[in-house]
N, C-alpha and C positions, 0 to 999 in steps of 0.2 A: 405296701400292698400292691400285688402287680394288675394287669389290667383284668386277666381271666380272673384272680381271686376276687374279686370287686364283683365280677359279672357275676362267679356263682352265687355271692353274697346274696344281690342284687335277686337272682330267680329263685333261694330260698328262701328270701323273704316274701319276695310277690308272690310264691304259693304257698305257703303258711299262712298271707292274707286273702289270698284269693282275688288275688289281683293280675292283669296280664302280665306275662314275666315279658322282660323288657330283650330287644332287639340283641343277638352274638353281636359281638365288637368284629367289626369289618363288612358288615351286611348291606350296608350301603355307601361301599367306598365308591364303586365306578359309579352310581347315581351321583355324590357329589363331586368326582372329578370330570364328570359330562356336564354338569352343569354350571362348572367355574369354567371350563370350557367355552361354553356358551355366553354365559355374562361376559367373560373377554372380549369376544365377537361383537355382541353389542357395543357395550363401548367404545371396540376402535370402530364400528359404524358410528354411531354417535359424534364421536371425535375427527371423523373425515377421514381414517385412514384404513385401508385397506382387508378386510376381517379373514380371508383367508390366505395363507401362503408368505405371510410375513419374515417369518422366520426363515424358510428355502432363502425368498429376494434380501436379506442381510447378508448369507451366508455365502449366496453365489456372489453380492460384490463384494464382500470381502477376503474370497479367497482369488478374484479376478481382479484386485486391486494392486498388486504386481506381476511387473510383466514375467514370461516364463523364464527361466535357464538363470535367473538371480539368486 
């Protein structure tokens, strides 16, 4: 059964019951990709290191970790 057939399932059945039919599938994706976002951030505070721009400062030394015309 794929995701949509589940979810129709799912809201003919909460309104046959009378019950709130439950959230479409993907309704709150960027809510929780902001918020693993964020737990990230804390941590590396937590952890001592650095919560924004990590990612750029690997990538700048490691494409400046050979010198040019090599």
């Amino acid at each position: 059964m794929s995701l949509t057939q589940q979810h129709l399932l799912d809201t003919h059945r909460a309104r046959h019951l009378g019950t709130p039919v439950p959230p479409a599938p993907g309704t709150h994706d960027a809510r929780v990709v902001r918020e693993l976002r964020e737990y990230r951030r804390f941590r590396a505070v937590l952890a001592g290191r650095p919560a924004r721009g990590r990612i750029r400062h690997v990538l700048h030394r490691w494409l400046h970790r050979w010198p040019a015309g090599c």
